[in-house]
N, C-alpha and C positions, 0 to 999 in steps of 0.2 A: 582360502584360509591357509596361513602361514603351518609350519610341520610343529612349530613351538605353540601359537595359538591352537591347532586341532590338538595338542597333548593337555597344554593345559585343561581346556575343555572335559576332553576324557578324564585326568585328574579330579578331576568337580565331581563328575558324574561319580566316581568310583567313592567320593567321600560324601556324595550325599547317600546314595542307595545303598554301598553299604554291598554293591552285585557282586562286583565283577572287580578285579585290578588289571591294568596295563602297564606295558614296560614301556618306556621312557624312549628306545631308541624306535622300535618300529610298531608301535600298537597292538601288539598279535596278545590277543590274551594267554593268560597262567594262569595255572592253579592257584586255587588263593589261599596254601599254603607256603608257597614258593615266595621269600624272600625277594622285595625290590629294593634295590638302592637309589635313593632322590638324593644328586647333589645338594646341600646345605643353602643355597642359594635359592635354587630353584624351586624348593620347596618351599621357604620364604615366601617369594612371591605366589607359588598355588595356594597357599593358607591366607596370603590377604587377600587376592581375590575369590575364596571362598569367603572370608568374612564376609566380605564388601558384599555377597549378592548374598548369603544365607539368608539372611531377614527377609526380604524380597520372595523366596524361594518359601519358606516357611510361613508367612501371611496367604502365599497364594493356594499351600498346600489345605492352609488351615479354609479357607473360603471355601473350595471344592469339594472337603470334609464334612464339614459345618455348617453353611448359608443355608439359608433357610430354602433357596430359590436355586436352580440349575445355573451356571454361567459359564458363557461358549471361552473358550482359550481366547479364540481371538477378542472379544472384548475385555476381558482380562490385559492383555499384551498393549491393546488399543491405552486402554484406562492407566498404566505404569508408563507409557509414552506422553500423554498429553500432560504427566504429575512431572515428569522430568524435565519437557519444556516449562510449565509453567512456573516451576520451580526459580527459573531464570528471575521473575516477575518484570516482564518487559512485555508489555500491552502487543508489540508487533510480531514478536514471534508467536511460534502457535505450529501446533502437530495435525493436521488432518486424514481423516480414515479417509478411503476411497472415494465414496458419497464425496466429503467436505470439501477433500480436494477437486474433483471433477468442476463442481459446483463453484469455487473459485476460482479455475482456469476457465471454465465459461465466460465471466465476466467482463476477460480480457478480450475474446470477441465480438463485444460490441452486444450481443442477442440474451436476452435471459429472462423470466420471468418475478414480476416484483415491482417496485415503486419506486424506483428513479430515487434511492439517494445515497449519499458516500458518507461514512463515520467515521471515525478513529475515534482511539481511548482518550480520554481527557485526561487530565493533572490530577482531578479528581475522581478517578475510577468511574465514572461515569459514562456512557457511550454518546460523545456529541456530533453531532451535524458537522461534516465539513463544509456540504454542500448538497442542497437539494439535483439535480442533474434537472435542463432546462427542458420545459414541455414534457413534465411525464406528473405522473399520479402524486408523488410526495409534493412537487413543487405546486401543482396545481391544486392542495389539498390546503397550503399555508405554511410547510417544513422550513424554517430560514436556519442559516448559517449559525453554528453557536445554543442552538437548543440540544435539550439532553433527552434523550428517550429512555424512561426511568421503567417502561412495563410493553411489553407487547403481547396483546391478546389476555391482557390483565396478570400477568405472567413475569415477575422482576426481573432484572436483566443489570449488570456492572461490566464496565469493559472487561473482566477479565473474562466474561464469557459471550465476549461480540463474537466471535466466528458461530456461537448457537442463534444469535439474537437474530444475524444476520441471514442466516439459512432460513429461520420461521419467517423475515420478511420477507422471504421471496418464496411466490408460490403461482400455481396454476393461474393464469388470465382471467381475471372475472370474477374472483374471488377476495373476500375483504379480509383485512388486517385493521386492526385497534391499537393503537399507537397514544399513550401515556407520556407527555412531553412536560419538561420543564424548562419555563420559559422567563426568564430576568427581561424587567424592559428596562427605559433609558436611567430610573432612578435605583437600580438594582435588586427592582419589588421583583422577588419569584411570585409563579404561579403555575400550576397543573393544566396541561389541556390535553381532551382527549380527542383523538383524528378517526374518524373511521374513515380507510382508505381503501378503492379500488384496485386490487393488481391488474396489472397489463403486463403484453409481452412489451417489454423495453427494447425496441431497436433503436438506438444509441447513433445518431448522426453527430457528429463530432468538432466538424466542421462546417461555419456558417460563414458567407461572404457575401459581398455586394458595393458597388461602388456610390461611393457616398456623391457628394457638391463637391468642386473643383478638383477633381479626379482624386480622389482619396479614395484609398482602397481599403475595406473594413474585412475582418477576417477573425471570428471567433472560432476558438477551439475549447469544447467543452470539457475534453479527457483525450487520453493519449493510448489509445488500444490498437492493436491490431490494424484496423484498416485507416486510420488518423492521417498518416503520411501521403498515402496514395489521394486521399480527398483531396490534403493540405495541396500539394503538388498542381491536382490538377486546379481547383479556384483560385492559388496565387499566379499558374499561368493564363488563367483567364482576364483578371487583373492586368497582369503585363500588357498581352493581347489589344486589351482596352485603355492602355498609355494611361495605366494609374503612376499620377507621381509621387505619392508617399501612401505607405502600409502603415495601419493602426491593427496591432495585436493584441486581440481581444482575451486576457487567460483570465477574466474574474471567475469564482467559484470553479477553477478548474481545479479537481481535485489530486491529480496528478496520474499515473498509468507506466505507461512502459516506458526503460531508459531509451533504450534503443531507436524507440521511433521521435521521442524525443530530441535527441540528438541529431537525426536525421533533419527534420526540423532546423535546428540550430545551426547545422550547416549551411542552408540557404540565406543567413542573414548574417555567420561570423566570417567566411572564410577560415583560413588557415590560425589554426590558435585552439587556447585548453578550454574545453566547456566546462569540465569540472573535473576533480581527482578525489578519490577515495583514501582512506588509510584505517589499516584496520589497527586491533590491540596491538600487533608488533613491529606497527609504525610505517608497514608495508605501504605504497602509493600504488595505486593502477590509476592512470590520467586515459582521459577522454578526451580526445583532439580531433577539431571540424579540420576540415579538410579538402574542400569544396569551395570554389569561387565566389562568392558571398552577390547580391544584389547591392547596388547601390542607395536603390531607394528610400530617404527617411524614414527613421521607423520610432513611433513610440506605444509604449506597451501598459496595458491596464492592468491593474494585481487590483487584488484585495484580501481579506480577513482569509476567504475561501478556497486562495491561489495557496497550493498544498506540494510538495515533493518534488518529481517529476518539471510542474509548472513553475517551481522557484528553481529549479536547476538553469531554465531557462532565462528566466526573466534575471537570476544572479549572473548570468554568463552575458547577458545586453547590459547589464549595467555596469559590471566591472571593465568593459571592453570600453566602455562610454558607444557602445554603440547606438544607441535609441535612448529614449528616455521613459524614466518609468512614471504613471500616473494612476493615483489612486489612493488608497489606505496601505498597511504594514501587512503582509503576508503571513497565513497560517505559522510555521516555524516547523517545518517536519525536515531534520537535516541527516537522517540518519539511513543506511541501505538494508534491505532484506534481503539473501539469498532466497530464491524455492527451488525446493531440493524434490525432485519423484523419486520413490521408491519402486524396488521393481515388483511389490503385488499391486500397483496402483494407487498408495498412501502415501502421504509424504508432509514437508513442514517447511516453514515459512523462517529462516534465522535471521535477526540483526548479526550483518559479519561486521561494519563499517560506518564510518561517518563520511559523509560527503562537503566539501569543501569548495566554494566558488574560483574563480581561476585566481582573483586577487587572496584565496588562500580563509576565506571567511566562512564559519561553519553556523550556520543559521537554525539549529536544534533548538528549540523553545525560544527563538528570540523572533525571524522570520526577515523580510528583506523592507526595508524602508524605500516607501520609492521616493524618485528625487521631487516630486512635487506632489503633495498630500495634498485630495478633495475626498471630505466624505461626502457621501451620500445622504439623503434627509432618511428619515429614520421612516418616514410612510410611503418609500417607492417598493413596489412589488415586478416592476419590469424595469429590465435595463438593458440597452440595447439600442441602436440607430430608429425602433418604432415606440419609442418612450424618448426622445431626444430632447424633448421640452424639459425634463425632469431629470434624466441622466447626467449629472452634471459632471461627473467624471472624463465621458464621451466630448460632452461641449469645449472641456478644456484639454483634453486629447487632439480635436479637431483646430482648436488656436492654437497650440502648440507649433502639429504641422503646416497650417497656413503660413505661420512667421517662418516655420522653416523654410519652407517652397519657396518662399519670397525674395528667401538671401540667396536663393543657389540661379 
């Protein structure tokens, strides 16, 4: 703390208690008889920042006086923290105690307990589905893309309090969760459904491959965590290995995960060039450039509704290159970055600093990425993937795509 900040500080203190006064150049107390002289200026500003926090100060005194009930400092401290962030009203940021935090950086290692599924706030304060996560308890339960979970454990729940919503879904292995869904189908009829769901420990494989008919190499990525890259790495060298001539990248319902490993990623298919650049309120850019000798290999790449963040940085970054071609439906629309910031008792917060921007300079925030050849999906397939390939019609037209590619080269 600065020698002006530790004064001001002690200034506060001396005008709220009322104790003690301090001199201005070296803190040593005096009598509080003793005449101090506060330059006109600088007193100034200790009276607005005493305004500014009095209130603050005087509600908390009045609680600790008053309430009916004991309350620890640090829940107190905790509670004027998560009012500050929310204050923002921006669904992505968010203050976490210890617990909260912990429990969100678990996630990003791939292992946790709970039911396999990814949310974000909706338009409508709502908590919706970005994505069930494949083989686990929400998807195997019926959770699809686009429903809203209105109650958990009979308990109401609005995004502005997903990071609680989200903590209650996740819990010990073996143990059930009741899940309140609301669900529009194709003529826009809402209706209520209730899930009772099994926890599991969720360990998170991320990475799925295998070589299709006429050496096509098929390669899903479910989420971008922690160990994503290292999987990716070794099944696309195994591919090579097996003289695949064209990679199909699989990112539907990915709901997006870490930049960094993403990127990593990215490099193995752009070579040298911007994957994407950032600009915050004061217009600042920080660019992200692949940098790595790229594969030749055709590549075309499947989005959909569920393809979130992280997975549209990527899939913006193959299509603005014209590197691959995109197949599917229009992309979730999440265009914006979060810092996380740890504190050092262990707590910490999640900030929107920035927006992100594809290398052609296009910011995909509520709009999302169009791919260059739209197949929906029939509204009653529940698997999709090379072992649904009858019905994947996405996949079938992914797989004609690179034939005709293969053909001409």
């Amino acid at each position: 703390m600065s020698k002006k900040k530790a004064t001001t500080f002690t200034i506060i203190l001396v005008l709220v208690t009322n104790i003690a006064t301090f001199t201005i150049s070296n803190l040593v107390p005096i009598p509080l008889n003793k005449k101090v002289i506060i330059p006109k200026n600088e007193y100034e500003e200790l009276s607005s920042v005493y305004k500014k926090y009095s209130k603050v100060m005087t509600i908390e005194e009045s609680i600790k006086k008053n309430f009916l009930k004991d309350v620890k400092d640090e829940k107190l401290m905790d509670g004027q923290l998560k009012g500050m962030v929310e204050s923002l009203e921006d669904p992505y940021s968010t203050y976490m105690t210890k617990a909260e935090f912990d429990d969100f950086m678990e996630h990003t290692k791939g292992i946790y307990g709970g039911i396999g599924v990814i949310v974000s706030p909706g338009e409508d304060n709502l908590i919706t589905v970005v994505s069930p996560i494949e083989d686990t308890p929400g998807e195997k339960a019926g959770l699809k893309t686009g429903d809203k979970i209105i109650k958990i454990d009979g308990k109401e729940f609005t995004a502005d309090k997903m990071d609680a919503a989200v903590k209650l879904m996740k819990g010990k292995p073996g143990t059930d969760v009741v899940l309140t869904i609301l669900r529009k189908d194709k003529d826009k009829k809402a209706e209520n459904l209730e899930l009772k769901i099994k926890r599991e420990e969720i360990r998170l494989k991320s990475v799925k491959a295998q070589m299709l008919e006429d050496k096509i190499g098929y390669i899903k990525i479910t989420s971008f965590d922690d160990l994503t890259y290292k999987d990716f790495k070794k099944e696309f060298e195994t591919l090579e290995k097996d003289e695949a001539k064209g990679i199909i990248l699989d990112l539907r319902n990915n709901p997006g995960g870490l930049l960094d490993v993403c990127a990593d990623i990215a490099d193995e298919f752009l070579g040298e060039g911007t994957i994407v650049y950032t600009e915050d309120k004061n217009g600042e850019r920080e660019y992200l450039n692949s940098d790595k000798g790229k594969t030749d290999l055709p590549l075309v790449v499947l989005v959909n509704e569920g393809s979130a963040s992280a997975s549209e940085i990527l899939a913006g970054a193959i299509k603005d290159t014209d590197r691959g071609v995109l197949v599917g439906t229009k992309t979730f629309g999440k265009g914006i970055v979060q810092r996380i910031i740890k504190l050092p008792d262990g707590s910490g917060y999640k900030l929107t600093v920035s927006e992100y921007f594809t290398p052609n300079g296009t910011n995909i925030h509520g709009i999302g990425i169009k791919p260059n050849v739209e197949v929906k999906l029939p509204e009653d397939i529940d698997i999709i993937g090379p072992e649904n390939l009858n019905k994947d019609i996405q996949l079938k037209k992914a797989i004609e795509i690179m034939e005709n590619t293969m053909n001409k080269k």
